[in-house]
C-alpha positions in Angstrom: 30.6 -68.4 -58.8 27.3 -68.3 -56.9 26.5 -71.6 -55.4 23.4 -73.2 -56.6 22.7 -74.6 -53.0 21.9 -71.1 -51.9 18.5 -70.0 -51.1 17.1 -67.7 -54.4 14.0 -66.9 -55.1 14.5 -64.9 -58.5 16.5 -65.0 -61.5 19.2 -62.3 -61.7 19.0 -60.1 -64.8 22.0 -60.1 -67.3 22.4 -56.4 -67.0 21.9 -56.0 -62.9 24.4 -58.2 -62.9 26.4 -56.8 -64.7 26.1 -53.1 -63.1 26.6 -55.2 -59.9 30.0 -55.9 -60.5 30.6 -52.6 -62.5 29.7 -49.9 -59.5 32.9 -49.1 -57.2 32.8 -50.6 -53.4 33.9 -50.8 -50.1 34.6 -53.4 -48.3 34.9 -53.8 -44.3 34.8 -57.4 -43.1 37.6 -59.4 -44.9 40.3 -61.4 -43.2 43.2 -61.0 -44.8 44.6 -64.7 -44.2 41.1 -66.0 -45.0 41.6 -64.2 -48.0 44.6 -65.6 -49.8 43.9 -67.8 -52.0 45.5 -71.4 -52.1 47.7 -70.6 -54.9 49.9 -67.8 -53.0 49.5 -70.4 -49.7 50.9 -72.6 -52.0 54.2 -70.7 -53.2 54.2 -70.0 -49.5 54.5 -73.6 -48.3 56.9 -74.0 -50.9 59.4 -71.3 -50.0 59.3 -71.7 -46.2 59.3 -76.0 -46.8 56.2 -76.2 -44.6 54.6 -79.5 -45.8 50.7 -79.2 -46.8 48.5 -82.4 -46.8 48.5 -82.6 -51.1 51.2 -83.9 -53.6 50.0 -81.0 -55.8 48.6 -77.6 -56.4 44.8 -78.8 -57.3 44.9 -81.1 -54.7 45.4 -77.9 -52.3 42.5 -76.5 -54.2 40.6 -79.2 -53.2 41.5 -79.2 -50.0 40.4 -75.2 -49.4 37.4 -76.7 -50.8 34.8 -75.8 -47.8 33.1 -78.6 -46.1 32.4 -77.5 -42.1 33.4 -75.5 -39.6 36.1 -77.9 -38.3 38.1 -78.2 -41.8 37.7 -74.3 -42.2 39.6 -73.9 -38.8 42.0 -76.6 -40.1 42.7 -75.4 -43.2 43.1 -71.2 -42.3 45.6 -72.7 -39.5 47.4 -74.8 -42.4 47.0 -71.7 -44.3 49.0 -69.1 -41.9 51.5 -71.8 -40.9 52.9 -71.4 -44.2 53.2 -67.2 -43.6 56.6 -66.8 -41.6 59.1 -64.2 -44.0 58.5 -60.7 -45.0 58.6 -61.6 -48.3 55.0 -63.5 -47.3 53.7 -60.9 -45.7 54.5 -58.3 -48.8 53.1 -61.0 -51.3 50.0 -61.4 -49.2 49.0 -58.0 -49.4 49.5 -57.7 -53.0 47.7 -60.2 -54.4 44.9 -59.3 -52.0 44.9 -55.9 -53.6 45.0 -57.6 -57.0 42.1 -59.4 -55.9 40.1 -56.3 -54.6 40.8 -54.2 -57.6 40.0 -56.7 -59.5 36.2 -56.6 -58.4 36.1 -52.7 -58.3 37.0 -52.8 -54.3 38.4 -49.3 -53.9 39.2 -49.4 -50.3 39.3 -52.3 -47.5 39.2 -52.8 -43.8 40.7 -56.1 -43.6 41.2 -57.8 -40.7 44.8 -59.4 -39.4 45.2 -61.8 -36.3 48.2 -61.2 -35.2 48.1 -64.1 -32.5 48.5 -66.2 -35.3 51.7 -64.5 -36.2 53.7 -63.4 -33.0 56.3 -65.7 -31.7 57.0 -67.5 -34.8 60.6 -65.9 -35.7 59.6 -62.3 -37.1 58.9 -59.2 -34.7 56.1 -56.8 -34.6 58.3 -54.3 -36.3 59.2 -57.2 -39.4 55.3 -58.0 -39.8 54.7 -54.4 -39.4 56.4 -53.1 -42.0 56.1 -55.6 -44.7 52.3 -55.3 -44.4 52.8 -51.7 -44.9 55.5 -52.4 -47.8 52.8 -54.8 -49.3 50.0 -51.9 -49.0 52.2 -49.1 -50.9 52.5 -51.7 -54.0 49.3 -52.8 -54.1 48.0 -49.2 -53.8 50.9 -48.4 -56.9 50.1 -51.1 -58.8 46.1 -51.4 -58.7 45.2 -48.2 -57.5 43.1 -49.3 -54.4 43.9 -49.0 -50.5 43.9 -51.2 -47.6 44.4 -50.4 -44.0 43.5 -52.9 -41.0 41.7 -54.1 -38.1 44.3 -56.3 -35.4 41.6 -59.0 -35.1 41.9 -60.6 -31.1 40.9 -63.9 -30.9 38.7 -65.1 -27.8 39.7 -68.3 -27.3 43.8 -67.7 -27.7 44.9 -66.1 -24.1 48.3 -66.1 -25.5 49.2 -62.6 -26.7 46.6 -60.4 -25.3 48.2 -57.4 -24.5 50.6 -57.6 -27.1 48.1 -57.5 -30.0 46.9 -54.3 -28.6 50.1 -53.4 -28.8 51.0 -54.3 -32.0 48.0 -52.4 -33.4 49.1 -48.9 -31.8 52.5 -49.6 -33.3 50.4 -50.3 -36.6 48.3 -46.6 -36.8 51.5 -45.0 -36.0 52.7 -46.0 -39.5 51.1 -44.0 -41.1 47.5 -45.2 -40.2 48.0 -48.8 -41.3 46.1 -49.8 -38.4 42.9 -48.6 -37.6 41.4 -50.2 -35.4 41.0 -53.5 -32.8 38.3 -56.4 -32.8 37.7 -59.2 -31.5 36.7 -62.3 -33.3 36.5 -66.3 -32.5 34.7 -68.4 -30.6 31.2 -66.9 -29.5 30.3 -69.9 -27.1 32.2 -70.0 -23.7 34.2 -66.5 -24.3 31.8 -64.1 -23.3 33.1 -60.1 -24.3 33.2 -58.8 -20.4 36.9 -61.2 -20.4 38.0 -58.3 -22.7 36.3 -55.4 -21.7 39.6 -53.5 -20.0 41.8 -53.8 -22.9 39.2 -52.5 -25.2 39.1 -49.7 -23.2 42.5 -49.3 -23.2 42.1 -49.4 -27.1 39.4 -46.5 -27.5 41.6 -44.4 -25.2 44.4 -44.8 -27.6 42.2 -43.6 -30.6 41.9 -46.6 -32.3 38.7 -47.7 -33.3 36.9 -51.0 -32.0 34.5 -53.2 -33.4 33.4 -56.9 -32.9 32.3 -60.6 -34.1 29.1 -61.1 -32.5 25.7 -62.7 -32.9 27.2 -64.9 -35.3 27.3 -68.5 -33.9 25.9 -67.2 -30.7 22.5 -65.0 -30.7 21.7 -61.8 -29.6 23.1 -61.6 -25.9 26.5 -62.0 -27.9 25.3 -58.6 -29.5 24.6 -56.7 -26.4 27.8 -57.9 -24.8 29.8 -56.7 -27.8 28.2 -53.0 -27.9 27.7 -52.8 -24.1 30.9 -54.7 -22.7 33.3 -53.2 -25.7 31.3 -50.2 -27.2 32.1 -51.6 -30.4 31.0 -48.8 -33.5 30.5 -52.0 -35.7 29.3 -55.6 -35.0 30.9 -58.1 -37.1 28.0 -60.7 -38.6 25.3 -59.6 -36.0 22.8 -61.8 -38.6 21.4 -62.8 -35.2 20.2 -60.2 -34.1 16.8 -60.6 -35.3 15.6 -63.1 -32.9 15.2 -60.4 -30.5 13.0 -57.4 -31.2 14.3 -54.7 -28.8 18.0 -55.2 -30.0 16.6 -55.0 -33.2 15.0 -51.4 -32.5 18.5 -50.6 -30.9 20.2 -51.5 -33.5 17.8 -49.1 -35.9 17.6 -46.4 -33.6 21.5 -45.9 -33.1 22.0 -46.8 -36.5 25.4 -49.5 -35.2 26.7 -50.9 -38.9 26.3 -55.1 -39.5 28.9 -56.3 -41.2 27.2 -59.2 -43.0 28.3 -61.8 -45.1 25.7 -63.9 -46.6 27.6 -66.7 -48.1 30.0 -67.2 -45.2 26.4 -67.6 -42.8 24.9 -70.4 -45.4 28.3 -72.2 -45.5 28.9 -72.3 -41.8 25.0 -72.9 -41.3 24.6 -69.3 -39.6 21.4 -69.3 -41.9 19.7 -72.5 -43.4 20.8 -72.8 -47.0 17.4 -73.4 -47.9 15.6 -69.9 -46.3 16.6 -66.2 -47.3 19.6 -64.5 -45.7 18.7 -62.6 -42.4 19.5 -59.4 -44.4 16.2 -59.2 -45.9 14.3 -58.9 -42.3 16.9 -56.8 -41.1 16.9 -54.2 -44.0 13.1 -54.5 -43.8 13.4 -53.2 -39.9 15.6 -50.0 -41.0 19.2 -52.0 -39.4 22.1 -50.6 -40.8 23.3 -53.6 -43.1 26.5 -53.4 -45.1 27.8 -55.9 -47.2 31.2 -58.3 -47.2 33.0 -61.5 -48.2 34.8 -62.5 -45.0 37.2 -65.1 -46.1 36.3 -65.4 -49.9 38.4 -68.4 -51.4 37.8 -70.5 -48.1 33.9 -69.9 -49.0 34.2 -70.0 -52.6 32.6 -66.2 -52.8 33.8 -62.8 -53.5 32.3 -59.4 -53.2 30.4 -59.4 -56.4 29.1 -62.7 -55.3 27.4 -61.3 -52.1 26.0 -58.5 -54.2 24.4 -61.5 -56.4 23.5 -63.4 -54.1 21.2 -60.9 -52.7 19.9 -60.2 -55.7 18.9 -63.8 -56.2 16.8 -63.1 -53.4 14.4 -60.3 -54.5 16.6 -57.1 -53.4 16.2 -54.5 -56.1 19.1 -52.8 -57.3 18.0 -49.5 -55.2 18.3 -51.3 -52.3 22.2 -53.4 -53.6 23.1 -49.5 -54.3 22.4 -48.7 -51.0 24.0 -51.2 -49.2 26.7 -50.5 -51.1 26.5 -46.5 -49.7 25.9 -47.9 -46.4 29.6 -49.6 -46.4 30.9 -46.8 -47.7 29.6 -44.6 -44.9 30.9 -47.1 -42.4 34.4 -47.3 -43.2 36.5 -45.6 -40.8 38.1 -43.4 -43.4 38.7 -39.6 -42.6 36.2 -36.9 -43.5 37.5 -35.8 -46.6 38.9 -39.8 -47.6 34.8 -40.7 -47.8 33.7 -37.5 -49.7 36.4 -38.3 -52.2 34.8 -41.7 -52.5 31.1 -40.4 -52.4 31.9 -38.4 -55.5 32.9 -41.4 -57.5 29.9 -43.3 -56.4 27.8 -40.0 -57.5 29.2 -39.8 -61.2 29.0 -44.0 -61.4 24.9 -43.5 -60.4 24.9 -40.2 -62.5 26.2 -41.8 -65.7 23.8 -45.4 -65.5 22.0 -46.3 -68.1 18.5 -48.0 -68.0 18.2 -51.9 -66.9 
């Protein structure tokens, strides 16, 4: 899967390879639309008869094919036009378990814009509970959990208040939701126009995070941990062209959710220069590491892991930023130690490379 236009440096050794996509993960920046693949869009499209601009299945493939920013946008607004019964929102959710068991994903902090959702025939309480419906199968059938983030876009003023809402109505069911970000357009949608509900938000218990420093640099940061006191930045990659939110960001130890192949494809990060995560793990920054919205960017996990390693990190430091997500889920106390333990035995019982 790795894409030979990527920046690497080094040639990845068969075995690290290998243990890369063995060791059990986390993962904590993954939109869960951006995440089904075109194949479940497709049965989607079908059911609901929502018309999709191909006369066939690989044509769609080739469609979600990424080419810029502006067919991205098109095609994840194509895609969630195409989500509108319960039966879609169950399916989703399985297959994207499928998907993260698959790659040894043990837990997930997905993201869900409801925006995209409200107002389009089901209620909170339908969309509600078929997510939840979709997360009990997927945890049956492949043995790995998902609980998620209501994901507020800036740029949509439609809905505000209500996807607050709807993630309060989401962590009382049993913790489905655990949290609220915000996530969008950087440029023109400064985090201050959100700073009351987000308050209202920590208040309520749930957690808050943010998309920042992404397309925008590092003013977009500060806003997002000064404006929203948001525990993790979303992306963040920017952060490095300024040195004292740099130290900041080492001395409080605030997580980066970073996803290197979804910076070179949307030209974050020049696809011919190392990822950003290399000078931020070399200034002591918190790093953990993602997929975002892995069919749209023809990635996965295991892929970001990879792709790293293409770039000189050493398995020590993969391991570690594989810890680091771990550490900065927003699981309960005794959730993570269970999960620490099964790192421990998987470090425990490797062999030599």
């Amino acid at each position: 899967m790795r894409d030979a236009g990527v920046f690497q440096s080094t040639t990845v050794p068969r075995g690290l390879e290998d243990r890369l996509k063995a060791m059990p993960k986390v993962e904590i920046h993954v939109h869960l639309e951006g995440a089904t693949g075109p194949e479940t869009v497709w049965d989607m499209a079908a059911r609901n008869r929502v018309a999709l601009p191909a006369d066939s299945l690989d044509a769609w493939r080739r469609i979600y094919d990424f080419r810029d920013f502006a067919h991205f946008i098109e095609v994840y607004e194509l895609a969630t036009s195409t989500m509108q019964t319960r039966e879609d929102y169950e399916q989703m959710v399985v297959d994207f378990a499928a998907r993260q068991a698959a790659q040894g994903i043990l837990y997930s902090e997905a993201y869900f814009s409801p925006q995209l959702h409200l107002g389009r025939g089901l209620s909170r309480r339908d969309i509600l509970a078929s997510l939840g419906a979709g997360a009990e199968q997927g945890h049956r059938i492949h043995g790995t959990t998902v609980r998620f983030i209501a994901d507020l876009s800036r740029q949509t003023r439609e809905r505000r208040t209500e996807v607050l809402r709807f993630a309060l109505d989401g962590r009382e069911r049993g913790g489905l939701f655990i949290g609220m970000g915000v996530g969008g357009i950087e440029t023109g949608y400064p985090t201050e126009l959100f700073t009351t509900l987000f308050d209202e938000a920590r208040r309520n218990g749930l957690h808050v995070v943010a998309h920042a420093g992404e397309t925008e640099g590092p003013e977009s940061v500060w806003g997002a941990l000064r404006d929203l006191g948001a525990q993790r930045i979303g992306h963040g990659v920017r952060s490095t062209e300024d040195r004292a939110l740099v130290d900041h960001l080492r001395q409080k130890q605030i997580p980066l959710e970073v996803s290197p192949n979804s910076n070179y494809r949307l030209h974050v990060t020049p696809s011919d220069r190392p990822h950003p995560a290399r000078a931020l793990v070399d200034a002591g920054v918190y790093v953990t590491l993602n997929s975002d919205d892995p069919p749209m960017f023809s990635t996965d996990l295991n892929n970001e892991y990879v792709t790293l390693a293409g770039q000189g990190f050493s398995w020590q430091e993969l391991w570690r930023l594989n810890r680091n997500t771990l550490d900065a889920t927003f699981l309960l106390d005794g959730e993570k130690a269970s999960l620490r333990r099964r790192w421990d035995r998987f470090e425990a019982e490797l062999p030599e490379l």
